[in-house]
C-alpha positions as CSV (number, residue, x, y, z in Angstrom):
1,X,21.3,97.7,164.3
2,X,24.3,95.1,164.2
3,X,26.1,97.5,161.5
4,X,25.1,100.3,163.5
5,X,27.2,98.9,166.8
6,X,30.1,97.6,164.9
7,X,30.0,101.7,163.3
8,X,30.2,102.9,166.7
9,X,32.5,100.7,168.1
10,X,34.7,101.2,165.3
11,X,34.7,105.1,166.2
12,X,35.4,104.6,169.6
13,X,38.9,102.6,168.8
14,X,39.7,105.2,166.4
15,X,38.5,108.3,168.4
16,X,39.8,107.3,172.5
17,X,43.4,107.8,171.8
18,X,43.6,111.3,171.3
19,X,41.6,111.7,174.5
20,X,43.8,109.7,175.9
21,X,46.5,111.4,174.7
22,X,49.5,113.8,176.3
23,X,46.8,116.8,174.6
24,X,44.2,114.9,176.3
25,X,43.6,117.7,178.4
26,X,43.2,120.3,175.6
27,X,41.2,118.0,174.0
28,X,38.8,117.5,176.2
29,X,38.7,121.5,177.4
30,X,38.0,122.5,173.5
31,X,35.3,119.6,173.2
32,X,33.6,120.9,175.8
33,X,33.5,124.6,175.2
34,X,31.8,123.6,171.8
35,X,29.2,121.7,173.8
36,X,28.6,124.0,176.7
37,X,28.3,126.4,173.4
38,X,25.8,124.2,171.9
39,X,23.5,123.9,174.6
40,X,23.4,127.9,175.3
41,X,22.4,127.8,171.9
42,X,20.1,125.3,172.3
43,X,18.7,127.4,175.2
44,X,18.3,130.9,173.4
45,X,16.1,128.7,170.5
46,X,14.0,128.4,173.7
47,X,13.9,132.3,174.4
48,X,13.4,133.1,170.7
49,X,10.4,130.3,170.4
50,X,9.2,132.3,173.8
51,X,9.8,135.7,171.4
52,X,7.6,134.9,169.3
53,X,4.3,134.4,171.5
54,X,5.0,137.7,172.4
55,X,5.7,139.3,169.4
56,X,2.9,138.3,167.2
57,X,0.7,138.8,169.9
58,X,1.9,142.4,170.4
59,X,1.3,142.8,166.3
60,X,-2.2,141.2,166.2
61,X,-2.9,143.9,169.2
62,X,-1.0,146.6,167.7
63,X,0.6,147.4,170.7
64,X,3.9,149.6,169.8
65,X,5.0,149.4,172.8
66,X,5.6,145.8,173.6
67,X,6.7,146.1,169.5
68,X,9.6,148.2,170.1
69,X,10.6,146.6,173.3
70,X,10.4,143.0,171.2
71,X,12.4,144.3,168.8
72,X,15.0,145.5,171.0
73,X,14.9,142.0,172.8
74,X,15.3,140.3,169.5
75,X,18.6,141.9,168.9
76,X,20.2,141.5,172.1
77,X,19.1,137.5,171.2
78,X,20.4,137.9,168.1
79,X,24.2,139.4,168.8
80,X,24.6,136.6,171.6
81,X,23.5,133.7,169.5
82,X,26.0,135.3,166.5
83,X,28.4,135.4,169.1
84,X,27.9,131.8,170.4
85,X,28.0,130.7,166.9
86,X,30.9,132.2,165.6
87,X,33.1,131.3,168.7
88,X,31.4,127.4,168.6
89,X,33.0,127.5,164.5
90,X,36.1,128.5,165.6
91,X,37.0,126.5,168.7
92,X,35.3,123.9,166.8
93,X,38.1,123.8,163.9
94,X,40.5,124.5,166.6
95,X,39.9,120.8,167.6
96,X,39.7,119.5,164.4
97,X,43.3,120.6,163.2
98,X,44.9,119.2,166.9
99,X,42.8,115.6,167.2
100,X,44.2,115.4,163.2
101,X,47.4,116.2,163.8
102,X,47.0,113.4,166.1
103,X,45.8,111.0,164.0
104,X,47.8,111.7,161.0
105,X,51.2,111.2,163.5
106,X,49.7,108.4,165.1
107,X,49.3,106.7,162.2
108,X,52.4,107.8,160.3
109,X,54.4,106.3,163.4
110,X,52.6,103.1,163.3
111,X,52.7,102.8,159.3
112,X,56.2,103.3,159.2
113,X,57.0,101.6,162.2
114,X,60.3,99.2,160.5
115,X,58.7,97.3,157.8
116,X,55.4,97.7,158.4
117,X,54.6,99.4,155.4
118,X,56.0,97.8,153.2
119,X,54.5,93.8,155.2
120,X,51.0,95.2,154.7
121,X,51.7,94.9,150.8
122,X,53.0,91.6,150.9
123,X,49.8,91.1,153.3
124,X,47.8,91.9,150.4
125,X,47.8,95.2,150.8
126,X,44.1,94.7,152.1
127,X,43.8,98.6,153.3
128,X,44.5,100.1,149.5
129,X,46.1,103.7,149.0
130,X,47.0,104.5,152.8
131,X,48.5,107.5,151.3
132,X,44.4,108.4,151.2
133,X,43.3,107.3,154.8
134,X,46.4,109.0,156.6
135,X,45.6,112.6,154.4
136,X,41.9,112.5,153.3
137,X,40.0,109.9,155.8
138,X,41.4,111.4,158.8
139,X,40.5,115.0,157.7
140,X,36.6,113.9,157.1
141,X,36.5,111.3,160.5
142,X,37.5,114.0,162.4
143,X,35.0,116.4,160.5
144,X,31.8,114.2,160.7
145,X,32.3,113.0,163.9
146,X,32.1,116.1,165.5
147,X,29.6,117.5,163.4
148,X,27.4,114.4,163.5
149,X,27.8,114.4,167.3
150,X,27.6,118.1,168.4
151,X,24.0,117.4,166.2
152,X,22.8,114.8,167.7
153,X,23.5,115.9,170.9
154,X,21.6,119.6,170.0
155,X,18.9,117.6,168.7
156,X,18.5,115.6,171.9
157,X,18.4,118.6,174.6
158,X,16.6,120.7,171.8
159,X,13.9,118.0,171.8
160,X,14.3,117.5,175.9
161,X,13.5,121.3,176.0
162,X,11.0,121.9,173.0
163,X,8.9,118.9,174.0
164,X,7.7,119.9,177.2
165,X,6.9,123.5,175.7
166,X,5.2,122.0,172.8
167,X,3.0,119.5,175.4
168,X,2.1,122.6,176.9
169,X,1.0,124.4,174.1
170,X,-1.4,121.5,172.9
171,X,-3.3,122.0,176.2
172,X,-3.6,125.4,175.4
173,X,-4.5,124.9,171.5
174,X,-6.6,121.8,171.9
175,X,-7.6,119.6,168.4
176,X,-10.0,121.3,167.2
177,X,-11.9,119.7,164.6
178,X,-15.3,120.1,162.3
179,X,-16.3,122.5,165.6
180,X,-15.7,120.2,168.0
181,X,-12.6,119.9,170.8
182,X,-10.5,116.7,171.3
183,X,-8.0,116.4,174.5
184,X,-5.6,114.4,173.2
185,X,-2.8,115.2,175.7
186,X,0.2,116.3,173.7
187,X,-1.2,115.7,170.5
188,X,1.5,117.9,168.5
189,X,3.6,116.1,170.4
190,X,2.5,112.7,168.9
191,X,2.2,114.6,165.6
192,X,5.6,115.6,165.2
193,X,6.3,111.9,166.3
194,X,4.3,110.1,163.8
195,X,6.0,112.9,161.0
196,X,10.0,112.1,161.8
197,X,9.4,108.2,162.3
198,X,8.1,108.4,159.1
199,X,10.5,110.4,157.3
200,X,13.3,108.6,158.8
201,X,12.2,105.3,157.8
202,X,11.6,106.3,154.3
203,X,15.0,108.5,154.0
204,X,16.7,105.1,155.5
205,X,15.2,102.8,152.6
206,X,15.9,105.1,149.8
207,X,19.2,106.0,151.3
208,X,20.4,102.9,152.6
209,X,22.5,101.6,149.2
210,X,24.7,105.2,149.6
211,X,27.1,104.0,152.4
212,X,28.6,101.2,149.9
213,X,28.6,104.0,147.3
214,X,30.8,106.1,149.2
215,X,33.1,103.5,150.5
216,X,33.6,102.4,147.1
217,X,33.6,106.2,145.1
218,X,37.0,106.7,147.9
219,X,38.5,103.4,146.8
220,X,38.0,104.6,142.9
221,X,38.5,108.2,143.1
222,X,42.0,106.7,145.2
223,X,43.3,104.3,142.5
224,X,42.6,106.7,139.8
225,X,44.7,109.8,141.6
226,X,47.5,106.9,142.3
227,X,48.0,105.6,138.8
228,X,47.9,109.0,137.5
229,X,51.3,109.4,140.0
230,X,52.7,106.5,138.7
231,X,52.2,107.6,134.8
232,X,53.6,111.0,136.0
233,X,56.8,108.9,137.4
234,X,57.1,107.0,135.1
235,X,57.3,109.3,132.1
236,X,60.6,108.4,130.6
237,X,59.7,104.5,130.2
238,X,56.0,105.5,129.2
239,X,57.4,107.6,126.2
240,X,59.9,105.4,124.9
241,X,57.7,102.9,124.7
242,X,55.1,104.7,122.7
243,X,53.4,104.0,125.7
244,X,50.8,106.8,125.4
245,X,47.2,104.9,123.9
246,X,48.0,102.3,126.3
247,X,47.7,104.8,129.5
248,X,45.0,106.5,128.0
249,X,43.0,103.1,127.7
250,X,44.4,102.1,131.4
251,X,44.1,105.2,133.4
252,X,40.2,105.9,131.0
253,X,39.3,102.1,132.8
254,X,40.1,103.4,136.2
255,X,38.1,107.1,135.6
256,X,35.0,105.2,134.2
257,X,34.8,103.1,137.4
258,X,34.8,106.9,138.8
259,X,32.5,107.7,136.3
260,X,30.0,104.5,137.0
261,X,30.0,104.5,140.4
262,X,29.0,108.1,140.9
263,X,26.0,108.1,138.1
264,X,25.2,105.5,140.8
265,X,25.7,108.3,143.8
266,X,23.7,110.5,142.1
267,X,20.7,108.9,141.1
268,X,20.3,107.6,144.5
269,X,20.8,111.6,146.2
270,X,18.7,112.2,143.7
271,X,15.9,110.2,145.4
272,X,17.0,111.1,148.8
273,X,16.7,114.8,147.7
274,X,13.4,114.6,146.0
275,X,12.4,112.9,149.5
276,X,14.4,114.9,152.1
277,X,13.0,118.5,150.2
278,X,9.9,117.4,149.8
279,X,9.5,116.2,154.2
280,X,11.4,119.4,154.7
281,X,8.8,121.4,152.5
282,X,6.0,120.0,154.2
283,X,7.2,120.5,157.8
284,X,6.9,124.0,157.7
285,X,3.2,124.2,156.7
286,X,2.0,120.7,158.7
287,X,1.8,122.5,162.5
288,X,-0.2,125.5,161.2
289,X,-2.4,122.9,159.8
290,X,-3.0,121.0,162.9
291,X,-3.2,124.6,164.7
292,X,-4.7,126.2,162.2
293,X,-8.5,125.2,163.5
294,X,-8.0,125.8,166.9
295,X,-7.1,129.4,165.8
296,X,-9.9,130.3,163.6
297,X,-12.0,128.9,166.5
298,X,-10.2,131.9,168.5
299,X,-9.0,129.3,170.9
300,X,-5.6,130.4,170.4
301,X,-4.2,133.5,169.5
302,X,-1.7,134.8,166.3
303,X,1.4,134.7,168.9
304,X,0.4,131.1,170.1
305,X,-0.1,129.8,167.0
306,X,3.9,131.5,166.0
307,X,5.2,129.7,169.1
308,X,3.3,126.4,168.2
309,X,4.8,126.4,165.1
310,X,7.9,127.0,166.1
311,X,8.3,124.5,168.6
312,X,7.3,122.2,166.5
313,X,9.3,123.2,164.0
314,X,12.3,122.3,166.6
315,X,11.0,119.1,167.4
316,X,10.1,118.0,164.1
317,X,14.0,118.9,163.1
318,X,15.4,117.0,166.3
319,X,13.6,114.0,165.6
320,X,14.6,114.4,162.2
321,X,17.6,114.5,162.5
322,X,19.0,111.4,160.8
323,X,16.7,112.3,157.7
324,X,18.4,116.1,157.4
325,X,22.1,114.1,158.0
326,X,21.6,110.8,156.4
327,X,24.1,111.8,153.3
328,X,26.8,112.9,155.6
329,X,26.0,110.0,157.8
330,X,26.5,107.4,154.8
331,X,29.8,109.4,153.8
332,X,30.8,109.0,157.7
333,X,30.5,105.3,157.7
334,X,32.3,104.9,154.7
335,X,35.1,106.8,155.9
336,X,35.2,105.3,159.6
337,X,35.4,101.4,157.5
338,X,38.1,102.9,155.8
339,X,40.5,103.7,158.9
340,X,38.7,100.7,160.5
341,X,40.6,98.7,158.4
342,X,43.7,100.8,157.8
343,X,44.1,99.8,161.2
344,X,43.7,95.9,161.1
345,X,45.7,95.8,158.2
346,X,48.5,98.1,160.6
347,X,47.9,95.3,163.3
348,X,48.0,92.2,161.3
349,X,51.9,93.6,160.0
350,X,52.3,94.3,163.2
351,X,51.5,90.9,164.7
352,X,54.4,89.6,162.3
353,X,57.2,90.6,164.1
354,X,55.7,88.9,168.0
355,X,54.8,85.1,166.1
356,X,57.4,82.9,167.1
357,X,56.8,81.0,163.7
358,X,58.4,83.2,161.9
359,X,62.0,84.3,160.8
360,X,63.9,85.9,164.0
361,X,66.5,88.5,163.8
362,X,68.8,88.4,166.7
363,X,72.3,89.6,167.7
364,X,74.9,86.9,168.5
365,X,77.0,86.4,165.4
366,X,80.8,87.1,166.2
367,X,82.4,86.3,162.7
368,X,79.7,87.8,160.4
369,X,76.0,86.8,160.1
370,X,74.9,83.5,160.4
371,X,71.7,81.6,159.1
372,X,70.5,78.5,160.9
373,X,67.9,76.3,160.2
374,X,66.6,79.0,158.2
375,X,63.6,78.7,155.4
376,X,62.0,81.1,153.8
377,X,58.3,81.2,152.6
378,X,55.9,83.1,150.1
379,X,53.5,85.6,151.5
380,X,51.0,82.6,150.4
381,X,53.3,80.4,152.4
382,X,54.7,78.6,149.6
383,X,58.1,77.1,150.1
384,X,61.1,79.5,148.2
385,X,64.5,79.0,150.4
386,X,65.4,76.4,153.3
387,X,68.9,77.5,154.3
388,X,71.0,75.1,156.3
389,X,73.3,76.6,157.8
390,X,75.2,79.9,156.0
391,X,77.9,81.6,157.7
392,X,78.4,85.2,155.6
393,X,82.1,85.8,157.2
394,X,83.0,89.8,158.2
395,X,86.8,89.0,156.6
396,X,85.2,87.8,153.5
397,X,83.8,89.8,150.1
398,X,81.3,87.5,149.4
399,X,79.1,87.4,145.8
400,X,76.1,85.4,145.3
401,X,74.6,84.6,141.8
402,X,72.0,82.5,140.3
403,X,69.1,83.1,137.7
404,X,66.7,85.5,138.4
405,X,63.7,84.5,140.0
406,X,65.7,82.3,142.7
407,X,65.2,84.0,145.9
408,X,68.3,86.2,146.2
409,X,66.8,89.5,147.0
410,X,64.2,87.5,149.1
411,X,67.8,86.1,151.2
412,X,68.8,90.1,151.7
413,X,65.4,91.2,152.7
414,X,65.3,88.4,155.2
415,X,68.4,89.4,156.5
416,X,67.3,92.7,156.5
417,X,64.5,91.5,158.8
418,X,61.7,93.2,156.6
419,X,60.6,89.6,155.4
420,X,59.0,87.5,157.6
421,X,57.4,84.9,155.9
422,X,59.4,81.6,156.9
423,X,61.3,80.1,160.1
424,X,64.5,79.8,161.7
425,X,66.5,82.2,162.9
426,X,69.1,85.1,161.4
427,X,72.1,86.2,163.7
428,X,73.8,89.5,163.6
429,X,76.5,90.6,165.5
430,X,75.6,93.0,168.1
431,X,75.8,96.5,167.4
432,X,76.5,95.8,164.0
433,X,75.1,98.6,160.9
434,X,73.5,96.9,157.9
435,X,72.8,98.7,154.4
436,X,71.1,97.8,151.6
437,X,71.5,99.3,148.2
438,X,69.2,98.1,145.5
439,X,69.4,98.4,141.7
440,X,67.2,101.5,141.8
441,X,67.9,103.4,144.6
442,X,65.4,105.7,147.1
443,X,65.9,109.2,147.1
444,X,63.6,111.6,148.8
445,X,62.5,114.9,146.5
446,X,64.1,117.6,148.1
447,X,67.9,119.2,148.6
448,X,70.3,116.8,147.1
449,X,72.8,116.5,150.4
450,X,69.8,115.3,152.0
451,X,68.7,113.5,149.8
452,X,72.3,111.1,149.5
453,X,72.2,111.4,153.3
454,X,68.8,109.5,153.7
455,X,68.2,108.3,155.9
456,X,70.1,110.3,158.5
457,X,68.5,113.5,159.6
458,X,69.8,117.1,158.2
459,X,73.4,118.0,158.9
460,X,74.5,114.5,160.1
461,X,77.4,115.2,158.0
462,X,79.3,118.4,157.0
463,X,78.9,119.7,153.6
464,X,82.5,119.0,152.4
465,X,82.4,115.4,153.2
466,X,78.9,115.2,151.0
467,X,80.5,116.7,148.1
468,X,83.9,114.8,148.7
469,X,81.8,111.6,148.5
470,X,79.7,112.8,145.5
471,X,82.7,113.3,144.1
472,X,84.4,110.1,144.8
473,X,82.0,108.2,142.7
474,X,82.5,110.4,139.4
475,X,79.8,113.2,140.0
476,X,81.7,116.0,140.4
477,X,79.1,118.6,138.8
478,X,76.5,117.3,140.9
479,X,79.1,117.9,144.0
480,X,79.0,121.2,143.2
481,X,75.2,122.3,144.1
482,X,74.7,120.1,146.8
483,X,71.6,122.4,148.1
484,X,69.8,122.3,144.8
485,X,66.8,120.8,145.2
486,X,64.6,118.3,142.8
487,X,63.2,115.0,142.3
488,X,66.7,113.0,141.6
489,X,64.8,109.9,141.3
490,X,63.5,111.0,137.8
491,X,66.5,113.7,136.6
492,X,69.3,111.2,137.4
493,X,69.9,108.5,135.4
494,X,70.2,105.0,136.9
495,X,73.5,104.7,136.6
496,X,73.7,107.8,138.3
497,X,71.4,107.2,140.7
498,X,73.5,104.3,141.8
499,X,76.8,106.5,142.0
500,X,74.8,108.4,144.7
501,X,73.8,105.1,146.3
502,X,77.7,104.1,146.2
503,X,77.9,108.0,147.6
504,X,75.2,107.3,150.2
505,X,77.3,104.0,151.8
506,X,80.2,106.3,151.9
507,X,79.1,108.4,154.2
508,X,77.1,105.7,156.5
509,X,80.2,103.1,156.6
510,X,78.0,100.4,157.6
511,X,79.1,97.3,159.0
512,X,77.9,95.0,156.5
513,X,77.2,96.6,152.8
514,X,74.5,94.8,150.5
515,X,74.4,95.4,147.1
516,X,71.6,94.3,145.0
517,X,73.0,94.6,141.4
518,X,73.1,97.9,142.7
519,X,76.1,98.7,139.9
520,X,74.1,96.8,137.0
521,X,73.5,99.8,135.2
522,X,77.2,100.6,135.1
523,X,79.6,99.5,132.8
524,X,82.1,97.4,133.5
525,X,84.9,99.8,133.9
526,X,82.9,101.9,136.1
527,X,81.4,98.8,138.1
528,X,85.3,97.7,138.8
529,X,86.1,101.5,139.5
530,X,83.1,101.6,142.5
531,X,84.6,98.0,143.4
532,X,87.5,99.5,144.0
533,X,86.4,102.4,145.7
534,X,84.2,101.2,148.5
535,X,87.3,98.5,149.4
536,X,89.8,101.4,150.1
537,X,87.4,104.0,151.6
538,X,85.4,101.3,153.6
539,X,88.0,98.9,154.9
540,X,86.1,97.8,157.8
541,X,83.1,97.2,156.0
542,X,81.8,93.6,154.5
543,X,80.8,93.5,151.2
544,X,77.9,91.2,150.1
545,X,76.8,91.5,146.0
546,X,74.0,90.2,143.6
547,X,75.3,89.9,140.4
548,X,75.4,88.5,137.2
549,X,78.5,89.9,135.4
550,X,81.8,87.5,135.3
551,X,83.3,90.0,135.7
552,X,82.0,90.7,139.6
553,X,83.8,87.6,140.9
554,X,87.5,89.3,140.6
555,X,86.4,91.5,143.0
556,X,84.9,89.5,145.5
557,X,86.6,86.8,147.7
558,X,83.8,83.9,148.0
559,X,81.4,83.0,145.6
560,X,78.6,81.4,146.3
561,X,76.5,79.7,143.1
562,X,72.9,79.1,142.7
563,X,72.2,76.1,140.8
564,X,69.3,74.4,140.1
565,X,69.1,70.5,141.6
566,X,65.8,68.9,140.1
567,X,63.0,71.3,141.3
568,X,65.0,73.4,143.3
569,X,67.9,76.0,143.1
570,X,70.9,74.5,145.3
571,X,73.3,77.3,146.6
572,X,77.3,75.9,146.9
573,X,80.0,77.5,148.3
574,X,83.9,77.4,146.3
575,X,84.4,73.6,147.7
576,X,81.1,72.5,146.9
577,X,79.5,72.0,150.1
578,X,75.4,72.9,149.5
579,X,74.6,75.7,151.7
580,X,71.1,76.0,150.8
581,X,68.4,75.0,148.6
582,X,65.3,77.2,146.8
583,X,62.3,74.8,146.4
584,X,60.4,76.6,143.0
């Protein structure tokens, strides 16, 4: 019951903000035309069960009159409930696609609110493959929960209604048995009871292992998809390296936990199915048998006996209705601890940014950006940087270099203010643009002006001033089809992927410009040439490198030195003076 109420509650979080929500009252309008629809169905169940009293009565008298009129009656029942369920199907998806359109915006806003993202991996990355809660566990939440609870609900009035006509029917059709009446008030009643407990606490023991089975078949059949996207990516490295029995072997591992884990699935819905059939099987022959005396004793007649069975039919099925749904129950709770999580991992990056413990990022730097008091942690809050005081100075070119491994690129996403892990505080000055340009830059699949444009929106800048800045950095045949479209990530080299990155910080101009030997794959000439070509385009603009070559320092103002000191890496300006140290 405990995992039942944490289930529920869990729903509930995920569930109330669309009905909360600016569609809130479309929501709520389409939810209930699909249960008002459900309960008129609910209620012509009633008039057929009441159908077939008559009916079979009118064919065990051979009356053709009440016959033809019956079958008349039938069809009018029959086009309404078609109706009712057609129109309950459609309205019904109707919701589905708005409430996940909310969800899936919802949650891409939240996941790529700033950093988030990209904290929940340094987190641990507890909620794995989001890329499969935000398109796949929304799609079957949103699914189950309305078909489990449209059910349930159906099965609750249909037993409220079928109940009292079944109570009725056992005072008319007492227990007869070995010639002899009982009065057992309601004794179908308690028959049908007896029947579903039963059914449902079997289905629940052989069923129970399934929901930890399906949580863990998502996770599997998830890993597998995403290392088959990596391979794909990752073609060019895969195949000069011969790489090819070593994927095989890697991405076979991954499939045969798919494999395992679903032999598992189906040996225990093999169970459940051999169960489930076999209750279902017998429910349609156990009412005649507890009727079936009281008939031959000509206590009740052939269209009683229909009705009897019927209505219990209905409330055999209401009360069974967790037996009939226990598969899609067990896949329902998989997937609602799956965005359950997905959205305590969002709320744990989240909580980052409001500890006061951590690194701040503020405005207030009027020369450049200044560090005070600064130290930077591991996401396992081991010790990596403690940073004095470092003033980066707007009218100096400033290059920073040290082995790898130091903390560099740790300092520039800390200044970036997408690492958190640490204390003391960064200041920027306000109004100020940062970029960052790494050694491998980010460019979305699509038309290559947007994709150098990232991450401003379409038509931030005019075509000509794309293609003049593709061509600035020695890419003059790419200038030329700037609406082709492709995944430049994997037909560009890396050295021409970083031309575009030099192309990309062209057209921003940001205030401060970070480059993460984001020319390494250059050659020297060409590094000098970019050099040289961000100074006199982007005057205004303070330069900040990672680099390793010699060669860098000509064209760069300060230098700043990592060196280690005993167990640490000590940072010194020109003169000497310490500005930081990297405890490793």
């Amino acid at each position: 019951m405990k995992k039942i109420g944490i289930t529920l509650a869990a729903v509930g979080r995920i569930a109330a903000p669309y009905f909360r929500s600016d569609d809130k009252l479309m929501a709520w309008g389409l939810l209930s035309a699909v249960i008002a629809i459900e309960l008129a169905v609910v209620g012509l169940l009633v008039l057929f069960n009441r159908w077939n009293n008559t009916f079979y009565n009118a064919l065990q008298e051979r009356n053709l009159d009440v016959f033809t009129y019956q079958i008349g009656y039938f069809c009018v029942l029959a086009a309404i409930y078609i109706a009712l369920k057609v129109y309950q199907l459609y309205l019904n998806q109707w919701l589905q696609i708005r409430w996940r359109r909310f969800m899936i915006e919802r949650y891409l806003g939240e996941w790529l609110h700033q950093a988030r993202h990209y904290q929940m991996q340094l987190l641990g990355d507890a909620a794995d493959n989001p890329d499969q809660r935000i398109a796949e566990d929304t799609q079957l939440f949103v699914e189950r929960t309305l078909a489990l609870g449209v059910g349930l609900l159906g099965s609750i009035v249909s037993l409220a209604s079928f109940v009292v006509i079944l109570w009725g029917l056992s005072e008319a059709a007492p227990l007869h048995l070995f010639g002899q009446d009982y009065d057992i008030p309601g004794y179908l009643v308690w028959g049908a009871l007896v029947y579903a407990i039963l059914g449902t606490l079997i289905t629940h023991l052989i069923g129970r292992p399934l929901v930890d089975l399906n949580f863990k078949q998502q996770r599997f059949e998830a890993d597998f998809r995403f290392n088959l996207v990596r391979a794909r990516e990752n073609a060019e490295q895969i195949a000069l390296l011969h790489g090819e029995p070593a994927e095989r072997e890697r991405l076979g591992e991954r499939f045969r936990h798919v494999v395992g884990n679903w032999l598992q699935i189906m040996s225990r819905t093999k169970k459940l199915t051999a169960f489930t059939a076999s209750y279902s099987q017998a429910a349609i022959i156990f009412p005649y048998i507890l009727v079936a005396p009281a008939y031959f004793a000509q206590k009740v007649q052939l269209g009683g006996m229909m009705q009897t069975a019927s209505a219990f039919g209905s409330v055999q099925e209401a009360l069974s209705f967790f037996v009939t749904a226990y598969r899609t129950l067990a896949e329902w709770q998989a997937v609602v601890a799956r965005l359950a999580g997905f959205e305590t991992a969002i709320d744990q990056a989240a909580g980052l940014s409001a500890r006061a413990d951590l690194i701040q990022l503020g405005s207030g730097g009027r020369d450049g950006i200044a560090l005070h008091g600064l130290t930077i942690d591991l996401p396992d809050h081991k010790p990596l940087l403690a940073v004095d005081r470092l003033q980066l100075r707007s009218a100096d070119s400033t290059l920073i270099t040290g082995p790898s491994g130091a903390g560099k690129s740790t300092l520039f996403r800390s200044i970036a203010g997408i690492w958190p892990f640490g204390a003391g505080k960064i200041e920027v000055p306000a109004g100020a643009t940062m970029m960052m340009l790494p050694q491998r830059p980010y460019f979305p699949v699509g038309a290559l002006d947007i994709a150098v444009s990232y991450p401003a929106a379409a038509g931030t800048f005019p075509p000509d001033q794309i293609a003049a800045a593709i061509s600035a950095v020695g890419l003059p045949a790419l200038a030329e089809r700037p609406t082709e479209h492709g995944h430049w990530n994997r037909m560009l080299s890396l050295g021409e992927q970083q031309r575009l990155g030099i192309a990309r910080a062209l057209l921003h101009r940001p205030d401060f410009l970070f480059l993460d030997e984001a020319t390494a794959s250059l050659d020297e000439p060409s590094e000098a040439a970019m050099y040289q070509l961000l100074q006199e385009r982007l005057p205004g603009t303070t330069l900040i490198s990672i680099g390793h070559r010699s060669t860098l320092t000509a064209m760069h103002s300060r230098k700043i030195v990592m060196e280690r000191d005993g167990d640490r890496f000590a940072l010194r300006d020109p003169v000497g003076e310490m500005a930081f140290t990297n405890s490793n």
